[in-house]
C-alpha positions in Angstrom: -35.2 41.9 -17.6 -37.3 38.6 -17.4 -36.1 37.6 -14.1 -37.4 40.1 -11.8 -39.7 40.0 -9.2 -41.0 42.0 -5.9 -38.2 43.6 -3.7 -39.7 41.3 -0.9 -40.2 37.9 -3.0 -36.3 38.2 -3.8 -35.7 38.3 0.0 -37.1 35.3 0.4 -35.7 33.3 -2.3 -31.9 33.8 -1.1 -31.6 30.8 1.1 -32.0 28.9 -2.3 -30.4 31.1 -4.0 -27.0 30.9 -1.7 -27.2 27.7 -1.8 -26.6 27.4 -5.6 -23.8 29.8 -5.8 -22.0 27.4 -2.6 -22.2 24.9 -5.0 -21.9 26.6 -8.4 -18.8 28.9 -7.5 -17.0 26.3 -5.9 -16.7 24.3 -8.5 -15.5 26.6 -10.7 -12.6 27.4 -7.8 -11.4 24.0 -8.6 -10.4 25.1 -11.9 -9.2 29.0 -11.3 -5.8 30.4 -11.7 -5.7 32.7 -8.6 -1.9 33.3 -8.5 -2.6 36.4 -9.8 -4.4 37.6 -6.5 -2.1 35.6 -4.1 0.5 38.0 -5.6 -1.6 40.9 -5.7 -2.4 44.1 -5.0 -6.0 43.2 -6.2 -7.9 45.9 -7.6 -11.9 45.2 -6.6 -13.7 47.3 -9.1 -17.7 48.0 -9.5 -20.5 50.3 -9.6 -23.7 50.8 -7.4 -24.9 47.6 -5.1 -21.6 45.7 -6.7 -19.3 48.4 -5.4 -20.4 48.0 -1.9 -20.0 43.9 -2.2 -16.2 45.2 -3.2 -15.8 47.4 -0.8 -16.6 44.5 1.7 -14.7 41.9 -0.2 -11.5 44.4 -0.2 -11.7 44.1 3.3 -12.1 40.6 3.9 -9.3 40.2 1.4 -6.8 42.4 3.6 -7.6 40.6 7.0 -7.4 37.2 5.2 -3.5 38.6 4.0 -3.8 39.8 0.7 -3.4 43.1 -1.1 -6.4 44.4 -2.0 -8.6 47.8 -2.4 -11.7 48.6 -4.1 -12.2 51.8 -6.7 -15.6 52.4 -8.7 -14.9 51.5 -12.4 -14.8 55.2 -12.9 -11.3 55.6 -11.2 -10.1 53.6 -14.0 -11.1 54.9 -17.2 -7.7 56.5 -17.8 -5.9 53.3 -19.4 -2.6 54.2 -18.3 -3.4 53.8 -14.5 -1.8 50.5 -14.1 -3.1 50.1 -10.3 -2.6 46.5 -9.6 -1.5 43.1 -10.5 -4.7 41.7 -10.8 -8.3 43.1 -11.4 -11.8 41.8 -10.0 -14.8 43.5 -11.7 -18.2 42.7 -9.3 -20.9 43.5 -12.0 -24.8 41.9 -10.3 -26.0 42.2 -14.2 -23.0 41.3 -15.7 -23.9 44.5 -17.9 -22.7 47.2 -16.0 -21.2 50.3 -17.6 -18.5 51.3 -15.6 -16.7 48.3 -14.5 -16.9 46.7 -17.9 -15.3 49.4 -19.7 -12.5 49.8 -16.8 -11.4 45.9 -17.5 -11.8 46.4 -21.6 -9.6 49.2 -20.9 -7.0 46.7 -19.7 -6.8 43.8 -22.4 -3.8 42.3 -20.9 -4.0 42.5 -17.3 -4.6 39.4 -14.9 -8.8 40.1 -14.7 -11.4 37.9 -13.0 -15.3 39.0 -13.5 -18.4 38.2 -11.1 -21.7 38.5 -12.2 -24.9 36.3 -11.6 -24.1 34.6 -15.0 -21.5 33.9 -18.1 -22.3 35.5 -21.2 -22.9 38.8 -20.4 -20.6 42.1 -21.3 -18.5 41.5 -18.3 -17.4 38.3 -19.3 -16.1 39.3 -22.6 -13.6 42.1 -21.7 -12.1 39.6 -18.9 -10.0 36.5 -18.8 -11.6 34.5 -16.2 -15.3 34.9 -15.2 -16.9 33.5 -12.0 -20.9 33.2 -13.1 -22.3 33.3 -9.5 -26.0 31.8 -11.0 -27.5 33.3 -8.2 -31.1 33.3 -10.3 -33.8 35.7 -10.3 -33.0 38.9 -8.6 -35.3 42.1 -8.1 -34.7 45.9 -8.1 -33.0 46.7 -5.5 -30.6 44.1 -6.2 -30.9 41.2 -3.4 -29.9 37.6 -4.5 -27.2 39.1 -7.0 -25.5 41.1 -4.3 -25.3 38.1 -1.5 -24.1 36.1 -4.3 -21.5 38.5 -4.6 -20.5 38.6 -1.4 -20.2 34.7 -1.2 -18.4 34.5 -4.7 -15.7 36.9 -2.9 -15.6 34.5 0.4 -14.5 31.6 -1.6 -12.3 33.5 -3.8 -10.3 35.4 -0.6 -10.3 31.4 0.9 -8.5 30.0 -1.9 -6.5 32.6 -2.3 -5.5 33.8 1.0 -5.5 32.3 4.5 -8.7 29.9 4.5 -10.9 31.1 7.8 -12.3 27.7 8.1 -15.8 29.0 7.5 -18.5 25.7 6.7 -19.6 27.6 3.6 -22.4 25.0 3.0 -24.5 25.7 6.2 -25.2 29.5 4.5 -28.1 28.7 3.0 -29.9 27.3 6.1 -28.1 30.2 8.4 -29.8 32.9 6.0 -33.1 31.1 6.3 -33.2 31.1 10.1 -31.9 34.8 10.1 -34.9 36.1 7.6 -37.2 33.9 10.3 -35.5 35.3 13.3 -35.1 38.9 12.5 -38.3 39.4 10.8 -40.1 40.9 13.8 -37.2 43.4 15.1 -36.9 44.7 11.2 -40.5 45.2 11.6 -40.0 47.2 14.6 -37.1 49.0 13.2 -39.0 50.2 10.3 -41.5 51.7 12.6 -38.9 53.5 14.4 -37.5 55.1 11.2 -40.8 55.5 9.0 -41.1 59.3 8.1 -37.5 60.4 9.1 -36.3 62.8 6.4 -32.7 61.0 6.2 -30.5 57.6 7.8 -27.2 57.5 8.0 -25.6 53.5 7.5 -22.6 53.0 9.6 -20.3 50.3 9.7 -16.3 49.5 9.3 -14.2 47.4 7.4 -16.6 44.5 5.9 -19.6 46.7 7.5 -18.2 49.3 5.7 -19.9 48.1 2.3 -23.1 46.5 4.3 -23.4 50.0 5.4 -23.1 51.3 1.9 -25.3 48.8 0.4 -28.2 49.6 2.7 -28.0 53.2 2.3 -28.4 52.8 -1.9 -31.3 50.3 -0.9 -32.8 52.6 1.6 -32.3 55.6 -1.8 -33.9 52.9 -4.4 -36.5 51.5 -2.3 -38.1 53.7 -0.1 -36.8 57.2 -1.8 -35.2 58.6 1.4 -31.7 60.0 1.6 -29.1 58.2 2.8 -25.6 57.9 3.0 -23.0 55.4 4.4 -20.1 56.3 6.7 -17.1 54.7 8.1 -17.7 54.1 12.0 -14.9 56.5 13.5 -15.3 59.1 10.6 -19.0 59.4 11.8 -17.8 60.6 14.5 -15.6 63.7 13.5 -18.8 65.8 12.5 -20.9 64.1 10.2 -23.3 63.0 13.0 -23.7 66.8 13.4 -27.0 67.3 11.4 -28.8 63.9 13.2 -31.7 64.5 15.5 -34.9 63.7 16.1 -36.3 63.6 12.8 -33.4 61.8 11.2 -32.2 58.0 11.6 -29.0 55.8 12.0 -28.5 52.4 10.9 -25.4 50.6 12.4 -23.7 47.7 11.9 -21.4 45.8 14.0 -20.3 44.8 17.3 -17.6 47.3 18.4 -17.4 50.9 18.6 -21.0 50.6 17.1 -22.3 50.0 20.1 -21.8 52.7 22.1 -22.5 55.2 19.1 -25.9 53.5 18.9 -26.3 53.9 22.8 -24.5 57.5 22.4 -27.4 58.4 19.6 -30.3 57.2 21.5 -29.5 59.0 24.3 -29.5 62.1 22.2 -32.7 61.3 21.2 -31.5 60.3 17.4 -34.0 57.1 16.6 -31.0 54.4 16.1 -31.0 50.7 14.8 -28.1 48.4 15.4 -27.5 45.1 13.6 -24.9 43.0 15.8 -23.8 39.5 16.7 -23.9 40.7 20.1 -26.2 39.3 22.9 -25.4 41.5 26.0 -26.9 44.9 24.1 -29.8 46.2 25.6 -32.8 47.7 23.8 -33.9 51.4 24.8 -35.7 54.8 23.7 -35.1 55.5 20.4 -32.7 51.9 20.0 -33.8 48.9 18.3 -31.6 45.9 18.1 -31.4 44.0 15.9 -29.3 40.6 16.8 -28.0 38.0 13.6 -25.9 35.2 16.0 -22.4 35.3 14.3 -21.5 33.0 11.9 -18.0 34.3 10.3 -16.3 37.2 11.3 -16.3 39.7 7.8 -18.0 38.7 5.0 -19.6 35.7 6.5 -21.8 37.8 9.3 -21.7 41.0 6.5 -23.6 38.7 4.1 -26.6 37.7 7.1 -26.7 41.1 8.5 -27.6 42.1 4.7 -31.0 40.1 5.8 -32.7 42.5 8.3 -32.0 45.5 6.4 -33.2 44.1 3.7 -36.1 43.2 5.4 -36.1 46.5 7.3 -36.3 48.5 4.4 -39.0 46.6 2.4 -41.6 47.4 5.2 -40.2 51.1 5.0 -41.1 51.0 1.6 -44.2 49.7 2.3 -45.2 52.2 4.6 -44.2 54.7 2.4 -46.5 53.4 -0.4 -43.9 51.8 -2.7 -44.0 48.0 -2.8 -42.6 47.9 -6.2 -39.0 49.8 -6.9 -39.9 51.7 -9.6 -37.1 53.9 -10.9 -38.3 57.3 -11.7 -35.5 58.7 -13.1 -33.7 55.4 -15.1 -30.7 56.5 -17.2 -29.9 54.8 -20.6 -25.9 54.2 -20.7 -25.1 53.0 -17.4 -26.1 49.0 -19.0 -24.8 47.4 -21.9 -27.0 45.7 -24.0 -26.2 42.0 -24.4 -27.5 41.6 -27.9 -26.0 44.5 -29.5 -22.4 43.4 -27.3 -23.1 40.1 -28.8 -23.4 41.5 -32.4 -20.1 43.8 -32.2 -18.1 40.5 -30.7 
């Protein structure tokens, strides 16, 4: 693709780039049938990075009073599932395999599409398409996946109970977070650099921040990760953690005490929270975003630091550039060859 650039130069165009979509996305609410998801259950289907932002916006959905769950496209490549009354398919290319074949799999169901632009492969097998033109984007995703997330805000406001969220100060609340946070994701890095695994926790929204930063943490830096929900952590997966493994957390409940709990063990622990009163220790490095909306709102500046976080660990480890080393060939369409069988 033409419109990639440096892990760390996407970063730092996401201000700008939130700012569009704000704009971009909610005029095309203006116009969008979203009956359909009022009525639900709203099936929030993707792959990768865009799984994660539906994993997150499922969960924003459900506290805002709608019906909704996420699945990976896979779960729906038997056409007979019918699993809900409507379908969202998050796609950050637009070209994605495994979502776009779950909605062409289901001509005739109520399906939206999100993807950083119209045209694509997504938007053909779908009935309404929500082009976030989030603009140029890098490998890992960045500006694609916070335009994602913000797409899915508006959406879950229109459709379910509004939170009363100023949408239009994002922009300027992301820029003052990548300024803010810059230092601590500095020191974070540091704290993690050479660790032969991290484990991302988080719950609910966090849930797919958590997820998100794990795949980054795999793409960018080449270290094993994996994401966990906050209280399943806790029923033995933390088993194999010590010193020479790390923990990234997310949020401002139980995750606090797990991140004390971890330091304490000697387990070299990072916590991203809204919350002031958390002190920094041994092997605990805070990381604090001031809230802005509980959910999605706070999930998509929290994405900041750990992305931030993990660019210096990449650095450190020699890899500026995301390279892929082991790229597939079927898990994109190709636009021009969708283009010519259309």
């Amino acid at each position: 693709m033409t419109d990639r650039v440096p892990y760390r130069e996407a970063i730092a165009l996401q201000p700008a780039a939130l700012n569009t979509c704000f704009r971009t996305v909610s005029t095309r609410l203006e116009t969008l049938d979203v009956e359909p998801i009022k009525a639900g259950p709203t099936v929030l289907v993707g792959i990768g990075a865009s799984l994660y932002a539906a994993v997150a916006a499922a969960a924003q959905m459900r506290a805002q009073g709608l019906r909704a769950f996420a699945l990976p496209g896979t779960d729906l490549y038997d056409a007979s599932i019918d699993a809900g009354g409507a379908y969202i398919a998050f796609s950050a290319s637009g070209r994605s395999e495994e979502p776009t074949r779950a909605m062409e799999l289901r001509p005739l169901a109520n399906s939206y599409g999100i993807a950083k632009s119209d045209g694509t492969p997504i938007s053909r097998v779908v009935k309404h398409m929500i082009a976030t033109e989030s603009g140029t984007d890098s490998g890992p995703n960045t500006t694609s996946y916070l335009g994602s997330l913000l797409s899915a805000a508006l959406v879950a406001d229109k459709a379910g109970r509004p939170t009363g969220t100023n949408w239009a100060e994002i922009s300027a609340r992301a820029d003052a977070v990548l300024k803010q946070t810059r230092a601590q994701a500095d020191k974070a890095a540091k704290l993690l650099a050479g660790k032969k695994s991290i484990d991302c926790v988080g719950a609910g929204v966090a849930l797919g921040t958590a997820g998100y930063a794990a795949l980054l943490i795999r793409e960018a830096a080449r270290v094993s990760a994996q994401d966990w929900d906050t209280l399943n952590f806790l029923h033995g997966p933390m088993e194999p953690n010590d010193k020479d493994s790390g923990v990234l957390l997310f949020g401002n409940g139980r995750e606090v005490k797990l991140a004390q709990d971890l330091a304490t063990f000697g387990i070299p622990s990072v916590l991203v929270t809204a919350r002031e009163d958390v002190v920094e220790a041994d092997n605990l490095v805070v990381i604090h975003v001031p809230a802005f909306s509980e959910g999605i709102g706070d999930a998509i500046l929290q994405a900041l630091p750990a992305q931030l976080f993990i660019a210096t660990l990449s650095e450190e480890a020699g890899l500026p550039v995301c390279e892929f080393r082991y790229r597939q060939t079927d898990t994109k369409r190709d636009v021009y060859r969708d283009q010519a069988l259309t």
